[in-house]
C-alpha atoms as a printed R data frame, in Angstrom:
   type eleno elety resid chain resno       x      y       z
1  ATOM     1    CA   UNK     A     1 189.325 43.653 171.796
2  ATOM     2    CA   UNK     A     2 188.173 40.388 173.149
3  ATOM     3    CA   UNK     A     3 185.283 38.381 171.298
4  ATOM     4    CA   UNK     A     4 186.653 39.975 167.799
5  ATOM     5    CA   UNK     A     5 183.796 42.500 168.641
6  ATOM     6    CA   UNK     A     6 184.776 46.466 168.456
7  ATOM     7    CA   UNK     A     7 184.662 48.808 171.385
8  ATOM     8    CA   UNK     A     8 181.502 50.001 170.294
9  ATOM     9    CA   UNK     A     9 179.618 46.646 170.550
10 ATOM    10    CA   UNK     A    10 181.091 46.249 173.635
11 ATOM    11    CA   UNK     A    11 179.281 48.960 175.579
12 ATOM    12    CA   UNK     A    12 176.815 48.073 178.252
13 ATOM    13    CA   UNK     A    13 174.324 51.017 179.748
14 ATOM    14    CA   UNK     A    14 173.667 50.557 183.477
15 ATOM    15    CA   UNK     A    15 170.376 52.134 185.128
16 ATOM    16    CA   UNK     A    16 170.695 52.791 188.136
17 ATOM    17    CA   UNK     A    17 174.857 52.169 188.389
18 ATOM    18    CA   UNK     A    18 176.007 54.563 190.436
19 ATOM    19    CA   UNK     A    19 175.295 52.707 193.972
20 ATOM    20    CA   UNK     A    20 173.699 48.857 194.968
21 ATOM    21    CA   UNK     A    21 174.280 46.155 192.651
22 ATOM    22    CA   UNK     A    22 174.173 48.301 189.739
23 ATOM    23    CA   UNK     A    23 177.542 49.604 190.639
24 ATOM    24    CA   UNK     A    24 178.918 45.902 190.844
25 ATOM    25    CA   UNK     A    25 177.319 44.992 187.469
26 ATOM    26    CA   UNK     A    26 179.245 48.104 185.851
27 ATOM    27    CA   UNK     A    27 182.373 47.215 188.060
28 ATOM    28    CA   UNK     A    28 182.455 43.825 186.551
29 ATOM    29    CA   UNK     A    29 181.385 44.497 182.888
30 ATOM    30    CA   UNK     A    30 184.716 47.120 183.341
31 ATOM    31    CA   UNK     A    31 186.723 44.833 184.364
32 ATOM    32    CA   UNK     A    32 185.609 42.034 181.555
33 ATOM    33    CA   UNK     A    33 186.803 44.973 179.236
34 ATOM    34    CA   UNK     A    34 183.461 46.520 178.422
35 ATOM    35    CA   UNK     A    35 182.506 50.605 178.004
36 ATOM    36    CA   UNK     A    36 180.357 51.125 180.523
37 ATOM    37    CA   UNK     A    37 177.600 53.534 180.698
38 ATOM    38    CA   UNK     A    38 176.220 54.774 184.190
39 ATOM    39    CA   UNK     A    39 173.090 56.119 184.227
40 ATOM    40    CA   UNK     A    40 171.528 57.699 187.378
41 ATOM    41    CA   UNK     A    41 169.373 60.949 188.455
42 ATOM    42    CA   UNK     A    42 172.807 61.720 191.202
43 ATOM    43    CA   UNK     A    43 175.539 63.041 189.460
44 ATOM    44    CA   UNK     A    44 177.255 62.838 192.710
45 ATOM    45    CA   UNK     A    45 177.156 58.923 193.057
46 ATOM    46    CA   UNK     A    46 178.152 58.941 189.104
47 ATOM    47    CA   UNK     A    47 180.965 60.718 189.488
48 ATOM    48    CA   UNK     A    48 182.155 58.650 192.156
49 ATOM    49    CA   UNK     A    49 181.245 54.919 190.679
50 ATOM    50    CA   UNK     A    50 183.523 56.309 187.383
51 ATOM    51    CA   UNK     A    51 186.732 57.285 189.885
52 ATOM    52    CA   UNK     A    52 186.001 54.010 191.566
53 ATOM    53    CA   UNK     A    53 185.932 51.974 188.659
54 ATOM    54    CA   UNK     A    54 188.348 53.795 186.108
55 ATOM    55    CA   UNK     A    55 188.661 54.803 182.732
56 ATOM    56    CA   UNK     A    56 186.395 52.519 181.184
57 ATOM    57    CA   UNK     A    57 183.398 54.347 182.922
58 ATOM    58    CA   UNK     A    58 181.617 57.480 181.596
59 ATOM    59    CA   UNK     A    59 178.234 59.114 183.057
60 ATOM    60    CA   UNK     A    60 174.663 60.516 182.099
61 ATOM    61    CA   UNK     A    61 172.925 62.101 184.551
62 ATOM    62    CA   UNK     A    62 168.978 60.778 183.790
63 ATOM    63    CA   UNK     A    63 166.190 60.199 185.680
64 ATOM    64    CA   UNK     A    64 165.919 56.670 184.735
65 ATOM    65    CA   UNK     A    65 161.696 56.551 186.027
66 ATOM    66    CA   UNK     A    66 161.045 58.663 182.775
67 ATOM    67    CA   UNK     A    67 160.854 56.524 179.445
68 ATOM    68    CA   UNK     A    68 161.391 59.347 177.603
69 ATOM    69    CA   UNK     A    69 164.412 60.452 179.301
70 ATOM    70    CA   UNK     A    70 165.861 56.991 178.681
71 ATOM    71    CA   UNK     A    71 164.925 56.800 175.028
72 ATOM    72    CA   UNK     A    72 167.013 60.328 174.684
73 ATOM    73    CA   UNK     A    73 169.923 58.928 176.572
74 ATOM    74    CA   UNK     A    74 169.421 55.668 174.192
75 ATOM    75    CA   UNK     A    75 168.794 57.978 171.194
76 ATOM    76    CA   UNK     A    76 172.189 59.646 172.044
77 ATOM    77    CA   UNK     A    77 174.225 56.738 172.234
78 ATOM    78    CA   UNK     A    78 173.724 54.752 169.309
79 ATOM    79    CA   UNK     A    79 172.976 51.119 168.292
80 ATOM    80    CA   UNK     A    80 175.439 48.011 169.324
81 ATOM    81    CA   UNK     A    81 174.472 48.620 173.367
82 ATOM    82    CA   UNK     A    82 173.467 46.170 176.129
83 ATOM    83    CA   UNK     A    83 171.307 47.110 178.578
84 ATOM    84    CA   UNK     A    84 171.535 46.201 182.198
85 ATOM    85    CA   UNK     A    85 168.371 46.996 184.535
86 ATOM    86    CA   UNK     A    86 169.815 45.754 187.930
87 ATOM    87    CA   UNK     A    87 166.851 47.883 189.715
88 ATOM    88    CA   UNK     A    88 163.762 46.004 188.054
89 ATOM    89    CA   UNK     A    89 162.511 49.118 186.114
90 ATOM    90    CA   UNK     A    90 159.898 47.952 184.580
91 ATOM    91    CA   UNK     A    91 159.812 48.768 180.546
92 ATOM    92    CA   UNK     A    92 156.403 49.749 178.560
Protein backbone atom coordinates (compact mmCIF):
# COMPACT_ATOMS: atom_id res chain seq x y z
CA UNK A 1 0.00 0.00 0.00
CA UNK A 2 1.55 3.22 -1.02
CA UNK A 3 0.74 6.54 1.02
CA UNK A 4 0.34 4.21 4.34
CA UNK A 5 -3.39 4.47 3.23
CA UNK A 6 -5.46 0.95 3.01
CA UNK A 7 -6.95 -0.44 -0.15
CA UNK A 8 -10.12 0.85 0.80
CA UNK A 9 -9.11 4.57 0.88
CA UNK A 10 -7.55 4.04 -2.14
CA UNK A 11 -10.58 3.51 -4.36
CA UNK A 12 -11.53 6.05 -6.94
CA UNK A 13 -15.24 5.80 -8.75
CA UNK A 14 -15.11 6.85 -12.41
CA UNK A 15 -18.43 8.15 -14.23
CA UNK A 16 -18.43 7.66 -17.29
CA UNK A 17 -15.01 5.22 -17.46
CA UNK A 18 -15.69 2.85 -19.73
CA UNK A 19 -14.65 4.92 -23.06
CA UNK A 20 -13.03 8.84 -23.67
CA UNK A 21 -10.92 10.19 -21.08
CA UNK A 22 -12.71 8.54 -18.41
CA UNK A 23 -11.13 5.32 -19.42
CA UNK A 24 -7.56 7.01 -19.23
CA UNK A 25 -8.33 8.54 -15.79
CA UNK A 26 -9.24 4.86 -14.49
CA UNK A 27 -6.22 3.46 -16.58
CA UNK A 28 -3.91 5.71 -14.73
CA UNK A 29 -5.42 5.73 -11.16
CA UNK A 30 -4.83 1.56 -11.86
CA UNK A 31 -1.73 1.86 -12.64
CA UNK A 32 -0.79 4.43 -9.56
CA UNK A 33 -2.16 1.34 -7.55
CA UNK A 34 -5.68 2.52 -6.92
CA UNK A 35 -9.24 0.26 -6.93
CA UNK A 36 -10.94 1.56 -9.50
CA UNK A 37 -14.58 1.79 -9.93
CA UNK A 38 -16.16 2.12 -13.54
CA UNK A 39 -19.33 3.35 -13.73
CA UNK A 40 -21.31 3.54 -17.04
CA UNK A 41 -25.03 2.81 -18.45
CA UNK A 42 -22.90 0.05 -21.25
CA UNK A 43 -22.00 -2.92 -19.64
CA UNK A 44 -20.38 -3.75 -22.84
CA UNK A 45 -17.71 -0.87 -22.78
CA UNK A 46 -17.31 -1.86 -18.85
CA UNK A 47 -16.50 -5.06 -19.40
CA UNK A 48 -14.01 -4.24 -21.83
CA UNK A 49 -12.18 -1.05 -19.98
CA UNK A 50 -11.77 -3.86 -16.84
CA UNK A 51 -9.96 -6.62 -19.41
CA UNK A 52 -8.08 -3.67 -20.75
CA UNK A 53 -6.93 -2.37 -17.65
CA UNK A 54 -6.67 -5.53 -15.28
CA UNK A 55 -7.40 -6.71 -12.03
CA UNK A 56 -7.55 -3.60 -10.26
CA UNK A 57 -10.83 -2.69 -12.20
CA UNK A 58 -14.38 -3.76 -11.21
CA UNK A 59 -17.82 -2.46 -12.85
CA UNK A 60 -21.42 -1.03 -12.06
CA UNK A 61 -23.58 -0.77 -14.67
CA UNK A 62 -25.54 2.88 -13.80
CA UNK A 63 -26.99 5.37 -15.63
CA UNK A 64 -24.80 8.01 -14.33
CA UNK A 65 -27.64 11.13 -15.63
CA UNK A 66 -29.82 9.86 -12.61
CA UNK A 67 -28.72 11.28 -9.08
CA UNK A 68 -30.44 8.77 -7.54
CA UNK A 69 -28.92 5.99 -9.32
CA UNK A 70 -25.52 7.40 -8.34
CA UNK A 71 -26.34 7.93 -4.70
CA UNK A 72 -27.32 3.94 -4.70
CA UNK A 73 -24.13 3.03 -6.42
CA UNK A 74 -22.40 5.54 -3.72
CA UNK A 75 -24.68 4.12 -0.98
CA UNK A 76 -23.35 0.62 -1.98
CA UNK A 77 -19.86 1.28 -1.86
CA UNK A 78 -19.06 2.84 1.25
CA UNK A 79 -17.14 5.88 2.63
CA UNK A 80 -13.14 6.44 1.94
CA UNK A 81 -13.95 6.96 -2.15
CA UNK A 82 -12.76 9.60 -4.65
CA UNK A 83 -14.77 10.61 -7.20
CA UNK A 84 -13.70 11.35 -10.70
CA UNK A 85 -16.34 13.16 -13.13
CA UNK A 86 -14.19 13.27 -16.37
CA UNK A 87 -17.65 13.95 -18.38
CA UNK A 88 -18.68 17.34 -16.55
CA UNK A 89 -21.88 15.86 -14.95
CA UNK A 90 -23.06 18.41 -13.31
CA UNK A 91 -23.99 17.61 -9.39
CA UNK A 92 -27.26 19.15 -7.53
Amino acid sequence: MQNGKSLEERRIVVLGGSSGIGLAVAELAASKEFEVVIASSNATKIHAAIKAIGERAHGEVVDVSNERAVEDLFAGLGASITLSSPQGIACK
